[in-house]
C-alpha atoms as one frame of an Amber mdcrd trajectory, in Angstrom:
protein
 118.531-143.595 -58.567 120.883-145.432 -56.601 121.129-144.419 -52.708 124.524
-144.144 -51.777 124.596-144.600 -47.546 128.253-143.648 -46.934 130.966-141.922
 -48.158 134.814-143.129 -47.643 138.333-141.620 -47.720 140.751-143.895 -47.858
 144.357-143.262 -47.651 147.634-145.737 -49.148 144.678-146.649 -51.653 146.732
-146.764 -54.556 147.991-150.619 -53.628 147.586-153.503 -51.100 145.028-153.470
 -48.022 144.010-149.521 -49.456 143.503-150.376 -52.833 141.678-153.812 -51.874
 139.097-152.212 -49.439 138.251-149.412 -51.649 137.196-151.930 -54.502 135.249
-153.935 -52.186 132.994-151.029 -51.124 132.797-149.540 -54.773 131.217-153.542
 -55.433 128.581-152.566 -52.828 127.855-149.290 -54.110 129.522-147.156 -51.746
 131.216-143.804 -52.445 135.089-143.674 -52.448 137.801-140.979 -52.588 141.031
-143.010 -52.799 144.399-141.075 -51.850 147.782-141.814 -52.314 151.508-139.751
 -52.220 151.355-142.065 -55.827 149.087-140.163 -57.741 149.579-142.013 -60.635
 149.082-145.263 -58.973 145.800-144.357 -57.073 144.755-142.967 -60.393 144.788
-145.924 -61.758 143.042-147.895 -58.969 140.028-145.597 -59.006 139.517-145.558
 -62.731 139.171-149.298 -62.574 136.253-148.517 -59.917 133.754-146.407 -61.876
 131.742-143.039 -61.424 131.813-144.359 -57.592 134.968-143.618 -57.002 137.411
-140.848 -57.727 141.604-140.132 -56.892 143.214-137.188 -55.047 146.791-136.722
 -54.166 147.649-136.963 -50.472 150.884-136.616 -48.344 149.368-137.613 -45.278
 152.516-135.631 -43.564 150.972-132.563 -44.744 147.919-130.601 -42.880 147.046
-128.305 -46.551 146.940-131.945 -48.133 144.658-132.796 -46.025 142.359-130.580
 -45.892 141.921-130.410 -49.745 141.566-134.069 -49.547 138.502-133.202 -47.463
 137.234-130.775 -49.582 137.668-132.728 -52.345 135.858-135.278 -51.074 132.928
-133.339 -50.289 132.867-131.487 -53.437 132.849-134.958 -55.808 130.382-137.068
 -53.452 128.627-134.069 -50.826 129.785-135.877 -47.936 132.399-137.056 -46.020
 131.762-140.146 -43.612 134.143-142.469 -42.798 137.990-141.948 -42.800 139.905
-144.973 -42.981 143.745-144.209 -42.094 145.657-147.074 -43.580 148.585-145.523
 -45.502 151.773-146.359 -44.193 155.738-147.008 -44.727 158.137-149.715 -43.463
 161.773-149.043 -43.516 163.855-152.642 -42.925 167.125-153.139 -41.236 168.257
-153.628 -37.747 167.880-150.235 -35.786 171.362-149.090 -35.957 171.911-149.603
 -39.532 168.715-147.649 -40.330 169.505-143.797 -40.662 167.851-141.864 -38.150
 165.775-139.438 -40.945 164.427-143.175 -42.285 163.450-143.693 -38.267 162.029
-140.335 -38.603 160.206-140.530 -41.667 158.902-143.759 -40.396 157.460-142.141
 -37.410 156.160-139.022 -39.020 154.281-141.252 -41.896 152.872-143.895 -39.607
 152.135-141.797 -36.449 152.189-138.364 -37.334 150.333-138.692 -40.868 147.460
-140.747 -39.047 147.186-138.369 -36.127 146.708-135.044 -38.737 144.082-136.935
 -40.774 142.218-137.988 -37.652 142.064-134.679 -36.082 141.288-132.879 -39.390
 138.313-135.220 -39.784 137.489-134.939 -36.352 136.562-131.400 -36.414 134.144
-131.384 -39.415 132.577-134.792 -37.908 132.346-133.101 -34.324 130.402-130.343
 -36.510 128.243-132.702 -38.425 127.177-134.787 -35.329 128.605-138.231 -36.882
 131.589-140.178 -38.534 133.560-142.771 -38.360 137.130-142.759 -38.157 138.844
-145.755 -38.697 142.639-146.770 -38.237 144.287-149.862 -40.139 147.257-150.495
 -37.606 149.429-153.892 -36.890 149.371-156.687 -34.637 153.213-155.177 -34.417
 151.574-152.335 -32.094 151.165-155.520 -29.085 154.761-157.261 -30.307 158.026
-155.829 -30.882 160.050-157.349 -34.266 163.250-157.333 -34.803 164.286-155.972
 -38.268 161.229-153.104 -38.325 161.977-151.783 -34.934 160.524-147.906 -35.846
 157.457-149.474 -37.572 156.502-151.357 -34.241 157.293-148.238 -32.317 154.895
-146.550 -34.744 151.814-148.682 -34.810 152.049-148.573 -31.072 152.533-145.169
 -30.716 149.219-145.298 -33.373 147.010-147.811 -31.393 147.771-145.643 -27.901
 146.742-142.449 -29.806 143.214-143.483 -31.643 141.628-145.062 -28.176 143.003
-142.034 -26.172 140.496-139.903 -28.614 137.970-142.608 -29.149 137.644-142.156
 -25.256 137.566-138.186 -24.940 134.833-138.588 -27.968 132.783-141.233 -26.146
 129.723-138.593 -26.092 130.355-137.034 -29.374 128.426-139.476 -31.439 131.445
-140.428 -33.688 132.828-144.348 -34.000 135.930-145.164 -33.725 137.646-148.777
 -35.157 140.556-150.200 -35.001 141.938-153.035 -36.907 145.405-154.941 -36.492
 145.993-156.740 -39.728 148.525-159.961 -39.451 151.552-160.200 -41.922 149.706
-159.308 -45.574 150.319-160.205 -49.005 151.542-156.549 -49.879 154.191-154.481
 -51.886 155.533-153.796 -47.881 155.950-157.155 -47.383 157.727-157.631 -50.463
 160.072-155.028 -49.185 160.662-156.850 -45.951 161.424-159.935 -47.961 164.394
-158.505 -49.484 165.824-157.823 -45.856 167.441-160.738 -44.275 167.340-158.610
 -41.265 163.559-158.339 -41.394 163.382-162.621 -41.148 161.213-162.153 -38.313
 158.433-160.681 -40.047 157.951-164.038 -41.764 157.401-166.368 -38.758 153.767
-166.531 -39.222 151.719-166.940 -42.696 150.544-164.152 -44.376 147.293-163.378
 -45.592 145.699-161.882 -48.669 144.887-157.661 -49.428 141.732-158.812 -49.614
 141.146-160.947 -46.543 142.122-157.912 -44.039 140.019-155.421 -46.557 136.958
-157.905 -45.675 137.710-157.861 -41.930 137.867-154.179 -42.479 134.497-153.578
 -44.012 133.149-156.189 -41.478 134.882-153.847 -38.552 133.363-150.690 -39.795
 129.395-152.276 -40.610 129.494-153.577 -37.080 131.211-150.586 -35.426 133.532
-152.750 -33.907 135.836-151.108 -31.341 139.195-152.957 -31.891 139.770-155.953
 -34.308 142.697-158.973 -34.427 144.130-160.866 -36.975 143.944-163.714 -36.398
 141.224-163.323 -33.810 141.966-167.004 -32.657 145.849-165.770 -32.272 145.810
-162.601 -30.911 145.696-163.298 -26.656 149.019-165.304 -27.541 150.430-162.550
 -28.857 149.386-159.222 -26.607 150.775-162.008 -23.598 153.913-162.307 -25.380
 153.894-158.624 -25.891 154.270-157.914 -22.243 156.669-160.428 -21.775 160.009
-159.379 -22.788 161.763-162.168 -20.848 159.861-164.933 -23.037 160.474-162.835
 -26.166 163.996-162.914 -24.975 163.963-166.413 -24.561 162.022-167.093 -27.777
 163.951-164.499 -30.062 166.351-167.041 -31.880 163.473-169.554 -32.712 161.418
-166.452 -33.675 164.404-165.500 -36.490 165.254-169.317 -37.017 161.316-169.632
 -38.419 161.042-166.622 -39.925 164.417-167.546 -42.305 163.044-170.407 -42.879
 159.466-169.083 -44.428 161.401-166.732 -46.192 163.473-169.273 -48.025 160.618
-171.186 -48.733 159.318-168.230 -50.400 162.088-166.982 -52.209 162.028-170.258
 -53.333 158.548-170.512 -54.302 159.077-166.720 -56.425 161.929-167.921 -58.257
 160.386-171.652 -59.662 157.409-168.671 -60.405
């Protein structure tokens, strides 16, 4: 019989980066519980996957959602050891046209939802000795963009939250990882395609679902403490994170290339 060494929860798993990693670590006979708001989606993804891997329903707003996702979990594998928080919404638009409950729901998906499934896990990891909790974030939580301003503000608020508790739980015995995926291949970045306004999102190339899952899966067999995409990139781009006079300075070129990537690829989908 097949020795399975960890068990996963994995949230936004019923598409993109969630959906990508949760395949990859059925393929090396790992144990998944993929969750998604889109039942029916997530559904899908894990019958694709096997008897390894199984599909729950999850607001990650809600704290009862949660903890049945736990439960369930730990009732369908009889464990529960790594949480990887990677769901996640983007609502385009420059900040004043946005409305302020999509700011809101922004906030309360991508820092709020996070921050309940963390501290839910938390407790029955602090009680088991071990776990892992892991946070898929954005190299937007080290550089403003125009066009996704509350999605920035979230995956910063994120990144400040998960080393605040990696640091009170530096005796605990639990790991803690962070990764910061680049622009992705995604149905999110489809939806920032379709927003002129969101042209700066596009002023770097974009990488596959299943590139960042690998980095992911890399992060979490190392126990890596905080990963970049692109590693080689990333110094440029916490620097110009803490500059707001050059990002001043360089915020027209910044838009100018990003229009120009995206008419490339609207151009490149539409001879498709």
């Amino acid at each position: 019989m097949t020795t399975h060494s960890k068990t996963y929860l994995i949230t936004g798993a019923a598409s993109g980066i969630g959906a990508a990693i949760a395949a990859k670590l059925v393929g090396q006979g790992e144990q998944v519980m993929l969750a998604d708001i889109n039942f029916e989606g997530v559904q899908g993804v894990a019958g694709t996957l096997g008897a390894h891997a199984a599909a729950i329903r999850l607001d990650i707003r809600d704290a009862e959602d949660w903890e049945r996702a736990f439960d369930a979990t730990i009732a369908r594998f009889g464990q529960l050891d790594v949480l990887i928080n990677n769901a996640a919404v983007v609502r385009t638009g420059f900040a004043r046209n946005v409305s302020l409950a999509d700011h809101q729901l922004t906030m309360s998906t991508n820092f709020m939802g996070p921050l309940t499934g963390m501290l839910g896990a938390l407790r029955r990891f602090r009680a088991a000795g071990s776990g892992h909790l892991v946070t898929v974030c954005s190299m937007t939580s080290f550089l403003p963009f125009m066009g996704i301003a509350s999605y920035g503000a979230s995956k910063q608020a994120l990144r400040a939250f998960h080393h605040a508790v990696a640091l009170e739980e530096r005796h605990s015995g639990i790991d803690f990882t962070i990764v910061h995926p680049t622009s992705t291949d995604t149905p999110m970045l489809e939806q920032e395609a379709a927003d002129d306004d969101a042209a700066a999102c596009f002023m770097t190339e974009s990488v596959s679902a299943e590139t960042v899952a690998d980095t992911v899966i890399e992060a979490i067999k190392a126990k890596a403490i905080e990963v970049c995409m692109p590693e080689d990139g990333a110094d440029r781009v916490k620097a110009l994170g803490t500059d707001p006079d050059k990002l001043h300075d360089l915020a027209d070129r910044m838009v100018e290339r990003g229009r120009e990537a995206l008419a490339a690829r609207r151009s490149a989908h539409s001879a498709a």
